[in-house]
C-alpha positions as a Python dict, from the first residue, in 0.01 Angstrom:
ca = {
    (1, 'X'): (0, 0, 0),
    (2, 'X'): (-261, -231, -144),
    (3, 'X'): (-466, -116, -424),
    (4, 'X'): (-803, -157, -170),
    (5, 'X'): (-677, 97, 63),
    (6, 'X'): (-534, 333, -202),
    (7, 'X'): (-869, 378, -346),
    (8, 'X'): (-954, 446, 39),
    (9, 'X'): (-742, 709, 23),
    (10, 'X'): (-800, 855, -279),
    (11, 'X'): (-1202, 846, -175),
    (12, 'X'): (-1096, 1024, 126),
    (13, 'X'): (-849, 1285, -31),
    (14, 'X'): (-1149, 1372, -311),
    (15, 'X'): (-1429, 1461, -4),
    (16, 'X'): (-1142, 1674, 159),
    (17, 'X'): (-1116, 1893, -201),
    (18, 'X'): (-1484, 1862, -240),
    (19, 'X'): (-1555, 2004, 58),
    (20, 'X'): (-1346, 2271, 94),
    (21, 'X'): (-1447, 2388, -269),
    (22, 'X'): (-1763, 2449, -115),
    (23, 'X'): (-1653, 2636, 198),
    (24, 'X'): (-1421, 2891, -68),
    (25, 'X'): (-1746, 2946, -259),
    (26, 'X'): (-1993, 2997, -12),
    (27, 'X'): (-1742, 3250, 160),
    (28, 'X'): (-1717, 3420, -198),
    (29, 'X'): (-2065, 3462, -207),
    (30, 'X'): (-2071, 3609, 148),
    (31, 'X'): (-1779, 3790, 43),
    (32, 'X'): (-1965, 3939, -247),
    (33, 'X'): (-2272, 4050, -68),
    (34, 'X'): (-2386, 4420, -121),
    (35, 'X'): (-2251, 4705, 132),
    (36, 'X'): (-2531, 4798, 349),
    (37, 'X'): (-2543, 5152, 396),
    (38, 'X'): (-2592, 5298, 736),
    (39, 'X'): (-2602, 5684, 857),
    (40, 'X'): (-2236, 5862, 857),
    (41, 'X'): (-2149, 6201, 1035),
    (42, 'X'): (-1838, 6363, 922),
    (43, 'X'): (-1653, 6675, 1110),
    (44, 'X'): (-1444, 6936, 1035),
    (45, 'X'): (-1329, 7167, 1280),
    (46, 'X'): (-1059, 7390, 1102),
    (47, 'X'): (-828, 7426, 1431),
    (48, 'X'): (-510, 7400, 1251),
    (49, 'X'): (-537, 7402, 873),
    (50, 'X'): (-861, 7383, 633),
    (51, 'X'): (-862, 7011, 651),
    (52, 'X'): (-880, 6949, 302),
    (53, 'X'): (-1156, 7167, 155),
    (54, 'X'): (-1083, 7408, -150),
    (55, 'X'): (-1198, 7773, -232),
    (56, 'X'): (-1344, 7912, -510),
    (57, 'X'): (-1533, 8214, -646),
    (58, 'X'): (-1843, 8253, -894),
    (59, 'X'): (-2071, 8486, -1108),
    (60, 'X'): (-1796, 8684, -1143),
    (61, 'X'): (-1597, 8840, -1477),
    (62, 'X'): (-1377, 8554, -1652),
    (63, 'X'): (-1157, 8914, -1784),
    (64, 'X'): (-833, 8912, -1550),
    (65, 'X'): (-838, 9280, -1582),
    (66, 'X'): (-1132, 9338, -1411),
    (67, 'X'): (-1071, 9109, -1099),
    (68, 'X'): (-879, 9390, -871),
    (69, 'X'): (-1224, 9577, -753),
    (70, 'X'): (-1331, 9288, -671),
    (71, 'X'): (-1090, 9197, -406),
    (72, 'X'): (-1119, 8813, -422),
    (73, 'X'): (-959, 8647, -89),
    (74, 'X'): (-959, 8318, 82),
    (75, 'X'): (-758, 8050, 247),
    (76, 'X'): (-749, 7915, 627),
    (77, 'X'): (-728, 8195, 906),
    (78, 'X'): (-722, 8213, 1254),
    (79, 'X'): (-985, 8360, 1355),
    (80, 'X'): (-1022, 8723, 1483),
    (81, 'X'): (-1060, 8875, 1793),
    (82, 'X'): (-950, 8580, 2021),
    (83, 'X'): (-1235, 8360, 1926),
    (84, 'X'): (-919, 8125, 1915),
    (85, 'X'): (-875, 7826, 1653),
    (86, 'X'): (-892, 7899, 1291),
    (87, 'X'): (-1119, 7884, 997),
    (88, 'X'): (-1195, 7891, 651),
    (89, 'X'): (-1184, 8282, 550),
    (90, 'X'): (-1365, 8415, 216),
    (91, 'X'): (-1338, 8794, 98),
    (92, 'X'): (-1539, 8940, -169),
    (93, 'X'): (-1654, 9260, -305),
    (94, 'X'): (-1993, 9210, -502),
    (95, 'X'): (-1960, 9386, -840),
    (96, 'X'): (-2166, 9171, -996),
    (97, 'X'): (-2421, 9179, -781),
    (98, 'X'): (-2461, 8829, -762),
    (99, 'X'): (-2078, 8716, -649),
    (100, 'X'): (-2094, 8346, -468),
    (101, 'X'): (-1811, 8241, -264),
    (102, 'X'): (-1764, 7873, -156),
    (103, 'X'): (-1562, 7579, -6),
    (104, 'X'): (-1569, 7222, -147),
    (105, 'X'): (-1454, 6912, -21),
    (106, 'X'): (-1461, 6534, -104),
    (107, 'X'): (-1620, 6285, 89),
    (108, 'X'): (-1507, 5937, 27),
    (109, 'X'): (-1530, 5559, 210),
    (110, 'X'): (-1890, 5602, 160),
    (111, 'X'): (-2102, 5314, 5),
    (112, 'X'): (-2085, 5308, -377),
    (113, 'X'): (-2402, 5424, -607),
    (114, 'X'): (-2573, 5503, -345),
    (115, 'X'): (-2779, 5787, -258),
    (116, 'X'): (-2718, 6004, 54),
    (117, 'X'): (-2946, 6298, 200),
    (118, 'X'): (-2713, 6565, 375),
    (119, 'X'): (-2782, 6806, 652),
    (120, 'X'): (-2530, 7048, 751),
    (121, 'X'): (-2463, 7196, 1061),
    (122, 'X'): (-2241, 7531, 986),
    (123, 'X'): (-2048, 7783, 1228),
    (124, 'X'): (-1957, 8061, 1100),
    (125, 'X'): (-1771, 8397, 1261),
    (126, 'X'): (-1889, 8780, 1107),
    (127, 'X'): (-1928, 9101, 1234),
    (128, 'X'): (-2189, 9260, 1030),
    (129, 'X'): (-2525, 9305, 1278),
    (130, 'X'): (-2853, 9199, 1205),
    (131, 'X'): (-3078, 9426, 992),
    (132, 'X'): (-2822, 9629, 850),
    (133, 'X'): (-2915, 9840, 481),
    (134, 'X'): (-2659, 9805, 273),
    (135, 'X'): (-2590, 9854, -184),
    (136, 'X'): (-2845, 9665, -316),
    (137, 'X'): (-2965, 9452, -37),
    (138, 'X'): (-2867, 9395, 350),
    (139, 'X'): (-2525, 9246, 411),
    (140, 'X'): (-2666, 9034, 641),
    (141, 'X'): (-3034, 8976, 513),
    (142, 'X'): (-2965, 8957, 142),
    (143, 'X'): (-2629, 8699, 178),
    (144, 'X'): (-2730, 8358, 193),
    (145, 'X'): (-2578, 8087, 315),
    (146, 'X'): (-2580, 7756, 76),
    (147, 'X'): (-2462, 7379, 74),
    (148, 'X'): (-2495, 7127, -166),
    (149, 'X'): (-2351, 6793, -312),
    (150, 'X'): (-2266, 6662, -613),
    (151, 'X'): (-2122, 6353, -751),
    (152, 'X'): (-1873, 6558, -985),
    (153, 'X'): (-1633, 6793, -853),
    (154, 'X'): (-1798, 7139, -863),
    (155, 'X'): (-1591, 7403, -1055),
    (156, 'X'): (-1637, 7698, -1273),
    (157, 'X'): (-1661, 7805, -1646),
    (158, 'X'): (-1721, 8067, -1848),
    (159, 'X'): (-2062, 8143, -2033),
    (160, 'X'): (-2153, 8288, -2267),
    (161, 'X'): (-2123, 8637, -2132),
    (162, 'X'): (-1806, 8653, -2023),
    (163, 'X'): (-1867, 8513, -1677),
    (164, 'X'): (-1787, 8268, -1447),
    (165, 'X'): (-2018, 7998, -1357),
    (166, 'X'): (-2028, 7717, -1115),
    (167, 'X'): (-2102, 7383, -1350),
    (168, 'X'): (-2335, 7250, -1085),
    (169, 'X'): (-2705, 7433, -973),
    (170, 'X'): (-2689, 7598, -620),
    (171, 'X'): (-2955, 7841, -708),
    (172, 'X'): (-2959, 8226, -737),
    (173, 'X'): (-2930, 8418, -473),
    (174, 'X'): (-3236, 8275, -197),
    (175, 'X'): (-3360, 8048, -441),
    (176, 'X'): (-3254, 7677, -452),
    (177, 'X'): (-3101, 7451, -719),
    (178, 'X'): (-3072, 7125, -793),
    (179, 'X'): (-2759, 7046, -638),
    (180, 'X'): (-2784, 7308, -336),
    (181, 'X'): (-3005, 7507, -113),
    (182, 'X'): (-3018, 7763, 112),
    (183, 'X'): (-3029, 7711, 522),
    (184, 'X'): (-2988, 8079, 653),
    (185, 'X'): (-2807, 8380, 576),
    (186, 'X'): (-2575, 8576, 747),
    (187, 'X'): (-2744, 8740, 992),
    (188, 'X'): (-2563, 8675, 1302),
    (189, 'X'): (-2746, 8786, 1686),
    (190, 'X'): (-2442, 8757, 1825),
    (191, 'X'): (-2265, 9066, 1695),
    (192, 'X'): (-2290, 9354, 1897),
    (193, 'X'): (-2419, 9619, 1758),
    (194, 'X'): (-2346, 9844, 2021),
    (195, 'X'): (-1987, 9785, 1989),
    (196, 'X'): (-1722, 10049, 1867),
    (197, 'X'): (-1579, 10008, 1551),
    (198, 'X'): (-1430, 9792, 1442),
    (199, 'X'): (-1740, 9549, 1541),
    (200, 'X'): (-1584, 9260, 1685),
    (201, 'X'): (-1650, 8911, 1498),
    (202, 'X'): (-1902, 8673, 1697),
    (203, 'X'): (-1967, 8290, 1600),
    (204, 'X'): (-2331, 8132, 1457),
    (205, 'X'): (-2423, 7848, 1439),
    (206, 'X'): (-2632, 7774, 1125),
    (207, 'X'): (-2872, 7443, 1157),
    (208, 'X'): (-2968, 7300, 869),
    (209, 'X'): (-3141, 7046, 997),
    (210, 'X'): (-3464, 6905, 778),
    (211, 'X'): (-3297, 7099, 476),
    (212, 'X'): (-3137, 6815, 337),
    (213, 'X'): (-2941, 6784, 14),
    (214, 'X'): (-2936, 6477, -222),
    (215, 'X'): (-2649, 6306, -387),
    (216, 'X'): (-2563, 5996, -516),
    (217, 'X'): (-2206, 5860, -423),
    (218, 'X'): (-2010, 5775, -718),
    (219, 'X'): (-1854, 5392, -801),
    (220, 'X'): (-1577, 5450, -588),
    (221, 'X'): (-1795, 5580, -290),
    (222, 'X'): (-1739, 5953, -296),
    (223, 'X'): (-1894, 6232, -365),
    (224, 'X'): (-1831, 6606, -322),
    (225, 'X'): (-2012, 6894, -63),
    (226, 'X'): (-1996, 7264, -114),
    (227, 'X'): (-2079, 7544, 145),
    (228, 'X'): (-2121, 7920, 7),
    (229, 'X'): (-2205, 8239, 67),
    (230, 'X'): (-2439, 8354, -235),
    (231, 'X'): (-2470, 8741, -191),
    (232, 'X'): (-2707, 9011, -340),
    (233, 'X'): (-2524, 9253, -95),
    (234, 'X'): (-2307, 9534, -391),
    (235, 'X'): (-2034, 9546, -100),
    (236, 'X'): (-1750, 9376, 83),
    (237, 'X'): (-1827, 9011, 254),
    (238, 'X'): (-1600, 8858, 442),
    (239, 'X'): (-1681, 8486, 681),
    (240, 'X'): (-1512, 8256, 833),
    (241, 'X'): (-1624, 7923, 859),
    (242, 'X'): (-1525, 7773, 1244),
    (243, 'X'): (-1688, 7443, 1209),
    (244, 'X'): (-1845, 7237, 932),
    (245, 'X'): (-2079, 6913, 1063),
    (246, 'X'): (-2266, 6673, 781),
    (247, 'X'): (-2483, 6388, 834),
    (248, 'X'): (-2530, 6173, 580),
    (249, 'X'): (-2832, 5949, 567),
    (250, 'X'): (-2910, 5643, 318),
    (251, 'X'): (-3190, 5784, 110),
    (252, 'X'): (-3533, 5577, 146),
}
């Protein structure tokens, strides 16, 4: 080869790297370009197992010794009275007069850093009429139910008088918190009140819809939802939650 057409060649060889230089770092930079977020609806149906969530209990004695009255109970049920499938079951005797009893879950593949407003869409199963007087409050009226978000996973410690607390703000009773807010109570029409005893249970469903909750998904794109039962009602609650819907909407 003479030199003449070895330079060719080299000419050639050096517009072939040049070139495809460009093309690797214009497809980095595409490559690289932020996640755009866009609505997300997530479903949990509870047919076979509890699909993940977690229970928990709060505002009640951190003193194991004083636990038994209040007769603390939860994990995936079927549900009663051939409404067939199964559900997330809580039990809870209200001692405290303030006992909270809730499910969390993490939500993950979502869009990193970015914030998310939530509506939920709850059914739940009870068989405690509507407009019932009960210790301290109405076990339907005076239980509320709650959902929230947070970026941390919510979980309880003790304060400074000897109870325990959830470390994220769902509010007291009907009022809201920062991380949570109330979307109905247990009051369910569908119970009949007519009915022997034992009542049998009867599903609700609970919209939420244009209560949304804020959150902020963390730098790996999660973040985690609660759903509770906060209840001024001095007596036994129990629930079952059938069916838990969220949408999640890019914050404006």
């Amino acid at each position: 080869m003479s030199k003449n057409t070895w330079l060719a060649v080299a000419g050639i060889s050096g517009l072939t790297v040049a070139v495809l230089a460009l093309w690797w770092v214009t497809t980095q930079e595409d490559t690289n370009e932020p996640e755009v977020a866009t609505p997300v609806t997530v479903s949990f149906l509870f047919d076979e197992d509890s699909e993940g969530w977690q229970p928990g209990f709060a505002d009640y004695p951190s003193d194991p010794s004083q636990l038994d009255i209040y007769e603390l109970d939860a994990g995936w049920r079927e549900l009663p009275d051939s409404l067939g499938g199964g559900g997330l079951y809580g039990r809870g005797s209200n001692h405290s007069d303030d006992l909270m009893m809730y499910w969390i879950r993490e939500i993950e593949d979502l869009v990193p850093t970015t914030a998310y407003d939530m509506e939920f869409e709850l059914e739940i199963a009870t068989n405690v009429p509507s407009g019932m007087v009960g210790i301290g409050g109405s076990p339907t009226d005076s239980s509320f139910l709650k959902v929230g978000a947070s970026i941390s996973e919510p979980t309880t410690e003790p304060d400074d008088l000897g109870f325990e607390r959830l470390t994220i703000d769902m509010g007291s009773q009907s009022q809201d918190g920062t991380a949570g807010r109330v979307i109905g109570t247990l009051s369910n029409p569908n119970v009949d009140s007519e009915a022997p005893e034992p009542i049998p249970y009867a599903l609700n469903v609970v919209d939420g819809t244009g209560l949304p909750v804020r959150a902020t998904a963390s730098d790996t794109g999660s973040l985690w939802v609660i759903v509770a039962v906060d209840s001024g009602f001095e007596g036994l609650t129990e629930i079952y939650h059938a069916a838990v819907e969220i949408s999640l909407t890019p914050a404006e």
